[in-house]
C-alpha positions, 0 to 999 in steps of 0.5 A: 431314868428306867423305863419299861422294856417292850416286848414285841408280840403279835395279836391274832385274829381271823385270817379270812381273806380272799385269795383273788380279789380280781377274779372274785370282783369280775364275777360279782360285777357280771353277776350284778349286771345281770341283775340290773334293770334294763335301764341300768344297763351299761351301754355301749359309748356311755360315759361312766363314772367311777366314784373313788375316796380318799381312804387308804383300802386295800387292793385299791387301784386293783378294784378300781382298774377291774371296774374300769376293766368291766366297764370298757367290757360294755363298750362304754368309757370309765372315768374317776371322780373323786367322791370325798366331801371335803377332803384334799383342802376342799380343792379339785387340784387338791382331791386329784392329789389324793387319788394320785397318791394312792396310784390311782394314775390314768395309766395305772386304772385305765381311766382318767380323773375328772376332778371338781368341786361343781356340783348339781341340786338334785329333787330333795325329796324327803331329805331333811336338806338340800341333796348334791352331786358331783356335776361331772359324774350327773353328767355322765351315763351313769355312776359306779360307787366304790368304798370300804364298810366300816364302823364310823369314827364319829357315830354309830348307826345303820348306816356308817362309813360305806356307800352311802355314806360316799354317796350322800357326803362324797358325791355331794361334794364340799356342798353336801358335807357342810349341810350335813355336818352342820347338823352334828351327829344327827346329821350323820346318823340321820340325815346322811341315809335320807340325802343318799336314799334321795340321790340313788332314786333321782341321780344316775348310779348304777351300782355300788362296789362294797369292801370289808376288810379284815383285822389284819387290813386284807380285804375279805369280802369284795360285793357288787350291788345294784344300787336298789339294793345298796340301802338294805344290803349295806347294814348286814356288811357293816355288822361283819365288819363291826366283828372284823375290827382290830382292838387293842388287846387290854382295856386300860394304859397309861401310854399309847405310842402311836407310830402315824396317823393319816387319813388314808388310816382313818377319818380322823388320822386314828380310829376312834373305836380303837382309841377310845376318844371321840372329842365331840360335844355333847357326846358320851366317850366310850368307855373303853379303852381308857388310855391317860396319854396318847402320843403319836410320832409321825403324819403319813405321806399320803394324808398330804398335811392333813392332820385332823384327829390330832386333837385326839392325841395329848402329845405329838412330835415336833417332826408331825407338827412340821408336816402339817398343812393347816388349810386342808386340816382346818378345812376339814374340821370346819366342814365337820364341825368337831373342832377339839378334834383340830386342836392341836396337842403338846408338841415333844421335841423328842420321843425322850421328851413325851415320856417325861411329860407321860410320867408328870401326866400319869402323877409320877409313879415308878416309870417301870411300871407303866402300862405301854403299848406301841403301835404302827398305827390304829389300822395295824394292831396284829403286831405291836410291843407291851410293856411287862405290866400289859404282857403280864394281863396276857399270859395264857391267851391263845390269840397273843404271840411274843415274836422276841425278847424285850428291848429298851423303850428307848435308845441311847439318844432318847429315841423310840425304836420304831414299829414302822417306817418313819 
C-alpha cells in the first residue's frame, strides 16, 4: 500500500530567550526581596519551603537550585515539597519520584525533599470550599512557589496553570484537588483563584517564582513576585504566554501521529490547545484544529505510567499500553473527574497497523492523499514532517522551512521513522 511520503520541515517561531536564566533569577530574587514586607523577610535559621511540581519546564532543577541558593544566602534552610494535588498516584513516595526524576535530587538543588500527603485546614474565608496545605511546608517559616504560566488544558480563564494554580490544587494537596475537581469546570475556572487568594492571605508564602516559556520550550521570562502581588500580576504573564504557545501550522488532518505523551509534556500527556479535544462533558470542543485520528506511540519516562489523556487519542501502540500504570493514571482522572479522558483508545499492535485502522476510519480515500502530520509531541512543533497535501497549503509562508527531502512513512517493516527518541 501507498502512503504519503514525509517531508521534514521546521516551523518558526519567536526565538525570544533568556540567555541567563541564573543571573536574571538572582537578580529578580534580591529585587523582589527588597520589595517584600518586614514580615516577609527571610530570616536567618528559618526553615523555608520551596513548592515544586510535576511538570516537564526548562531550566528547572537550575531555578530550583538558585532559589535554594538565594535562600541559604538569608542564612535560612531550603527544602522541597512537592506541590501537585494528585499526581504521582497520590503518594509521597510516589510525588518524591516524580521530582527524583527531573533531577530534582538533594545533591543536584542543594535542598532535601519533604514528601507527604498531610495537609493542614486553613480559615476558609470566602472561598466556596474548604481551603488545605501542604502541613510540612504550614510548618515551615515560610513558602516560595515555583511553577510555568501557561494556558490550561481544561479551561480558559484569569487564572490558569501557573501559581495559583499551584497554590490552590498543588500545596492543597490530594485533599484540595478532589474538592476542587468535584465541582467540574467551575471549580477550576472559579473556585480554584478563591482557595489560592484565601491561603496567600492565611498560609505563610512569601513569594512566587513565575516561568514563561517560549514556543520553542526555552524559557523567556523568569519573574519573582511578592506573594501580594501574585493575583494581579499573574494574567498579564499568562496572556504572554497564551501568544508564545506553539500550533500546528494548518488547521485541519486526517492524521496525527504523535511520537509521547507524559505529564512532564502536558497535564493530560498532550495539550489540548494544540490538538484541539477537550473530552469534558458538557463542554464545547474547539473548533480548531480538527483532526479525524490521532495516534500517539509511545508514553515518556518521566510520566512514570501515567497515562491520563490518552482518552484524547483514537488509537495508541501496544508498546504505550505495556507502560501504563493504571493506579496512578486512573487516580489522577478520578480526582479530576474527566473520565473519557482515561478511557483507553484502540491498541495497534503496529504503527503498519494504525495506518490501516486510519484509511478505514478516514472512509477509505486514496492513502496517498491523506493529510499527516508527524510530531515529537504537543510541546516540540518547530520540527515536524508533512505529507504533500499539508506542505502543498504551506507554500510561500515565511515561518515554515523544509529541512530534506520526503521519506517513506513507513519503512520496509511497517514501522514509522521516529521524530524522537523511543
Amino acid at each position: 500500500m501507498t502512503y504519503p511520503r514525509l517531508t521534514p520541515i521546521r516551523q518558526h517561531f519567536s526565538t525570544h530567550r533568556l540567555e541567563n536564566v541564573a543571573s536574571e533569577l538572582k537578580a529578580q530574587l534580591q529585587a523582589c526581596a527588597a520589595a517584600l514586607p518586614p514580615k516577609a523577610a527571610i530570616r536567618p535559621g528559618a526553615r523555608i519551603a520551596i513548592a515544586v511540581g510535576s511538570r516537564g519546564i526548562a531550566h528547572l532543577v537550575e531555578i530550583v537550585r538558585q532559589v535554594a541558593a538565594w535562600v541559604k544566602s538569608q542564612g535560612a534552610e531550603p527544602f522541597i515539597v512537592p506541590a501537585m494535588g494528585s499526581h504521582g498516584g497520590a503518594t509521597a513516595a510516589g510525588q518524591r519520584k516524580v521530582l527524583e526524576g527531573y533531577g530534582l535530587t538533594e545533591a543536584a538543588v542543594g535542598a532535601p525533599i519533604v514528601s507527604s500527603m498531610d495537609v493542614v485546614e486553613l480559615p476558609q474565608g470566602d472561598a466556596e470550599v474548604p481551603v488545605y496545605y501542604d502541613a510540612a511546608a504550614h510548618a515551615a517559616d515560610g513558602t516560595i512557589v515555583i511553577n510555568r504560566i501557561k494556558p490550561h488544558t481544561s479551561f480558559h480563564g484569569r487564572h490558569e496553570s501557573g501559581l495559583m494554580k499551584m497554590i490552590a490544587i498543588g500545596l492543597g494537596k490530594h485533599a484540595q484537588a478532589l474538592a476542587i475537581h468535584n465541582l467540574g469546570v467551575r471549580g477550576l475556572r472559579e473556585v480554584m483563584p478563591q482557595v489560592a487568594r484565601q491561603a496567600l492571605r492565611s498560609a505563610n508564602i512569601l513569594l512566587g517564582v513565575a516561568i514563561v516559556e517560549n514556543a520553542n520550550d526555552e524559557t523567556m521570562i523568569v519573574r519573582a513576585i511578592p506573594a501580594g502581588c501574585i493575583a494581579e500580576e499573574e494574567p498579564a504573564l499568562l496572556e504572554i504566554a497564551r501568544a508564545q504557545m506553539p500550533r500546528l501550522p494548518v488547521p485541519e488532518l486526517d492524521l496525527l501521529i504523535v511520537d509521547e505523551m507524559g505529564k512532564d509534556i502536558s497535564g493530560l500527556g498532550m495539550d489540548t490547545n494544540v490538538i484541539g479535544r477537550l473530552k469534558i462533558p458538557g463542554q464545547p470542543e474547539p473548533e480548531r484544529p480538527r483532526i479525524r485520528v490521532i495516534y500517539v506511540r509511545d508514553l515518556t519516562d518521566a510520566t512514570h505510567g501515567n497515562a491520563v489523556g490518552m482518552g484524547l487519542a483514537d488509537i495508541i501502540s501496544r508498546r504505550l499500553f505495556s507502560k501504563i500504570d493504571f493506579a496512578a493514571t486512573y487516580e489522577n482522572a478520578a480526582t479530576s473527574t474527566f473520565l473519557e479522558r482515561a478511557k483507553v483508545p484502540m491498541i495497534a499492535e503496529s504503527d503498519a497497523q494504525a495506518m490501516q485502522w486510519t484509511l478505514r476510519a478516514c472512509g477509505d480515500p486514496d492513502p496517498a492523499s491523506l493529510r499527516v502530520i508527524h510530531i515529537r509531541n504537543t510541546l516540540r512543533l518547530d520540527e515536524l514532517a508533512v505529507s504533500p497535501r499539508v506542505l502543498d497549503d504551506l507554500k510561500g509562508r515565511e515561518d515554515i522551512e523544509v529541512l530534506g527531502p520526503p521519506r517513506n512513512l513507513l519503512d520496509t517493516s511497517g514501522r514509522l521513522e521516529t521524530l524522537s527518541p523511543i
